[in-house]
Structure formats: structure tokens, C-alpha cells
FIBA-590780 format. One line per 2 residues: their letters; for each residue x, y, z of N, C-alpha, C. Coordinates in Angstrom, 3 decimals, decimal comma, always signed. Layout:
N
A	X Y Z X Y Z X Y Z  ...
***
This chain:
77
XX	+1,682 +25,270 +12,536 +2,987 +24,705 +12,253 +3,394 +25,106 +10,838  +4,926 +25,326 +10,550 +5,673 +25,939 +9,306 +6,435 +24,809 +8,700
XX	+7,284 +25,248 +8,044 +7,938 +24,377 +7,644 +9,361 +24,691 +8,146  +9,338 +25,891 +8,972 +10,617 +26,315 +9,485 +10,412 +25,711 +10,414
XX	+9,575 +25,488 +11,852 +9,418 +25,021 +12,905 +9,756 +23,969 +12,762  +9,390 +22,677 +11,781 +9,901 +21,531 +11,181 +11,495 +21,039 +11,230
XX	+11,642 +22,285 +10,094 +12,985 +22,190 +9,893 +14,299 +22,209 +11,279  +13,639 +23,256 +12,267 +14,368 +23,191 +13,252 +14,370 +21,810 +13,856
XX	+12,963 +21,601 +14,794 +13,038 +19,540 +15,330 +13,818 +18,828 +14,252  +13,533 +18,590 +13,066 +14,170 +17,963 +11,966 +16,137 +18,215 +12,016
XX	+16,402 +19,836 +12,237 +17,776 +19,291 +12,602 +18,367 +18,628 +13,994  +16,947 +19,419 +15,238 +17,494 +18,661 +16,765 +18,050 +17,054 +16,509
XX	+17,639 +16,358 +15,779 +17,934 +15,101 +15,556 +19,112 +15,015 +15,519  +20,122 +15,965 +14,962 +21,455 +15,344 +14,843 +22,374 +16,075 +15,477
XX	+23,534 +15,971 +15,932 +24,558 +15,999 +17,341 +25,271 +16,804 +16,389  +25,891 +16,206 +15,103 +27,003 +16,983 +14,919 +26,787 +17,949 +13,565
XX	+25,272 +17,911 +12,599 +25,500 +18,582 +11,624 +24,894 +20,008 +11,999  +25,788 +21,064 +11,294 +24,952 +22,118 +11,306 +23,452 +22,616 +10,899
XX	+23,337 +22,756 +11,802 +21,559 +23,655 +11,530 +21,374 +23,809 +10,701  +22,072 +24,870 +9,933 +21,754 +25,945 +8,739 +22,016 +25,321 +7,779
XX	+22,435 +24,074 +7,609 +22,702 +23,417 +6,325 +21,476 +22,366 +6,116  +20,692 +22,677 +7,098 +19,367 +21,701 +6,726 +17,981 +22,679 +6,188
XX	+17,653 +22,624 +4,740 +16,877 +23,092 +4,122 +15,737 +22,619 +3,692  +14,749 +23,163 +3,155 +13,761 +22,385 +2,584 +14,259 +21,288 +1,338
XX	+15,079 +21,906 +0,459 +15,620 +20,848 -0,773 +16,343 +20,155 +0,000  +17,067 +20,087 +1,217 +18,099 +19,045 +1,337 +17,718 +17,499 +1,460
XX	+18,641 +17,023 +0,559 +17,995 +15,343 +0,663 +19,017 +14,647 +2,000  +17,761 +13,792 +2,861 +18,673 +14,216 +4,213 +19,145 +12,596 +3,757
XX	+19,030 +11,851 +3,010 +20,012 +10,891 +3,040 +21,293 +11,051 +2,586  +21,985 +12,688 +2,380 +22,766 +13,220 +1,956 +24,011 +13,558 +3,239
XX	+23,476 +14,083 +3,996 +23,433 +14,410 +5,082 +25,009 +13,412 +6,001  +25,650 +13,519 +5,543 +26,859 +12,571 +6,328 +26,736 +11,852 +7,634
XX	+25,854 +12,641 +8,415 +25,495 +11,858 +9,567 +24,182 +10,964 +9,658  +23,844 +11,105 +8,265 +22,344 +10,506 +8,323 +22,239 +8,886 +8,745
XX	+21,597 +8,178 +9,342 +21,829 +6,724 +9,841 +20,535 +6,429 +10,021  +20,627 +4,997 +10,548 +19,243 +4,441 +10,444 +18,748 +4,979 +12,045
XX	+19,894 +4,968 +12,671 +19,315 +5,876 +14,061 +18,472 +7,146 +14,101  +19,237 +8,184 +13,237 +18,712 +9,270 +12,571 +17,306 +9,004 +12,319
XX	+17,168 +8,291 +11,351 +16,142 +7,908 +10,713 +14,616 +7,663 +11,385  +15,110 +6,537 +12,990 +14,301 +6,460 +13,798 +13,971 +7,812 +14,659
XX	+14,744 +8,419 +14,790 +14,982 +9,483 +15,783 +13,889 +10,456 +15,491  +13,672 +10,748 +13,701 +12,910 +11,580 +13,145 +11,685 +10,948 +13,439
XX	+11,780 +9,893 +12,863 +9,943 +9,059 +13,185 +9,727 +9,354 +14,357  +10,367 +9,281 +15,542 +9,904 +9,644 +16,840 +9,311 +10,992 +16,849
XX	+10,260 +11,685 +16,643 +10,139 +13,476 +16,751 +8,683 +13,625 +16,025  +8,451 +12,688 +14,868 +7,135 +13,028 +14,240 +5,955 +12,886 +15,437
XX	+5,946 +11,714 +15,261 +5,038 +10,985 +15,949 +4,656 +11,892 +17,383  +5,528 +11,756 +18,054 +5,148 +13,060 +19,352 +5,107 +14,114 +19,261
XX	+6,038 +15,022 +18,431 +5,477 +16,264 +18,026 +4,291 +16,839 +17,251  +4,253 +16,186 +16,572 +2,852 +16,365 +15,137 +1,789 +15,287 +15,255
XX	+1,802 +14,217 +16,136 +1,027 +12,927 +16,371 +0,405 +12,512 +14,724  +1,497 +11,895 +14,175 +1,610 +11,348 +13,093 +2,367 +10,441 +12,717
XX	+1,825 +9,585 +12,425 +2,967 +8,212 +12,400 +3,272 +7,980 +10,502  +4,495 +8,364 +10,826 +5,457 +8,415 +9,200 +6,324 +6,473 +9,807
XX	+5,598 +5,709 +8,636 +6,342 +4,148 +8,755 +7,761 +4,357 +8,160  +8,679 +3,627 +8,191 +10,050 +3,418 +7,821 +9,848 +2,914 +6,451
XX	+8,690 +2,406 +5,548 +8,552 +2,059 +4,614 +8,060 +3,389 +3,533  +7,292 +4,042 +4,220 +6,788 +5,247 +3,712 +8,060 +6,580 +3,755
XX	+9,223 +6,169 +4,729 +10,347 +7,211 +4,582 +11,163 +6,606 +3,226  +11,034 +5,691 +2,993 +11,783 +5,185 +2,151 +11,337 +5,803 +0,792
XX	+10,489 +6,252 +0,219 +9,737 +6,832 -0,638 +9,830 +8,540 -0,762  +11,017 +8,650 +0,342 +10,597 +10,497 +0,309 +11,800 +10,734 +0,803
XX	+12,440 +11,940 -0,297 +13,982 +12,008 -0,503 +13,966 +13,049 +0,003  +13,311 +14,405 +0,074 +13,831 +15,722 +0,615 +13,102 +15,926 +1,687
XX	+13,754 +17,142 +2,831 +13,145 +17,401 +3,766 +11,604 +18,089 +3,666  +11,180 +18,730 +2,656 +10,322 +19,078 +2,538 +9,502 +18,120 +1,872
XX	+9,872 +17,349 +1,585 +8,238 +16,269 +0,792 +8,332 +15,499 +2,000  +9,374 +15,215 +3,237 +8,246 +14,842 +4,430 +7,635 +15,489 +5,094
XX	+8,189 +16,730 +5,017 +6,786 +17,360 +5,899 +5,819 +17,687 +5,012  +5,530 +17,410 +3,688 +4,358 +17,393 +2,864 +3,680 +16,492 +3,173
XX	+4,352 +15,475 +3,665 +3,439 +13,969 +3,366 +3,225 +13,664 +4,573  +3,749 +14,993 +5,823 +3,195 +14,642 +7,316 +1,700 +15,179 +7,112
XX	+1,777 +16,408 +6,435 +0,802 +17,556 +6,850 -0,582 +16,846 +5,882  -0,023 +15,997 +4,558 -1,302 +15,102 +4,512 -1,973 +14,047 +5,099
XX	-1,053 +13,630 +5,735 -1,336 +12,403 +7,044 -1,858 +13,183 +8,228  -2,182 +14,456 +8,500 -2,131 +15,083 +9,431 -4,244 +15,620 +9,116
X	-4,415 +15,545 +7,994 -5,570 +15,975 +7,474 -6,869 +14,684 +7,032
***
């Protein structure tokens, strides 16, 4: 697993933003469509894709797309 492969599931989550505007720096609470739905949506995608459970307390602590998948891939080890 990459951080591009990531990035792609990471945008499936949302209906209306573009793909290509989701990066490793992007802070997805930035993100106009970002919601607490969103929010759950990703924890899911984690959890079954990567079998890693990221808490809603521990998202709260991690602003860009790439320091969660940092802090999957240490939960992952």
C-alpha cells in the first residue's frame, strides 16, 4: 500500500469534490464538503480496507491527509 492508493479510497468518500484536489498536504477539514458523515465514512474505509481502527478522538488530532495515513501505517505495525 502507497500513499496514492490511499489518497484515491480517501477521495471515494466524497460525491461532489474533485479527486485531484485531494493531496497529501490537504487539510481535509478544509475540504467544503468535509462533515461529520465524511468523517465516519473515512473511519469505515479505514477499518475495512487497511483493518485498522482510526477512533474519532484520534482523527481529531490529525489535520492533513497524509499524517493519517502516517498514523494508519503506525497502527498498522
Amino acid at each position: 500500500m502507497d500513499i496514492n492508493d490511499f489518497l484515491k479510497n480517501f477521495a471515494d468518500q466524497f460525491d461532489d469534490t474533485d479527486p485531484t484536489l485531494i493531496r497529501p498536504e490537504t487539510r481535509f477539514r478544509d475540504i467544503d464538503e468535509w462533515s461529520s458523515l465524511n468523517a465516519l465514512a473515512v473511519l469505515n474505509m479505514i477499518g475495512k480496507k487497511y483493518k485498522v481502527i482510526v477512533t474519532a478522538d484520534e482523527l481529531r488530532n490529525i489535520n492533513t491527509v497524509e499524517e493519517l495515513y502516517d498514523f494508519m501505517i503506525s497502527k498498522q505495525k
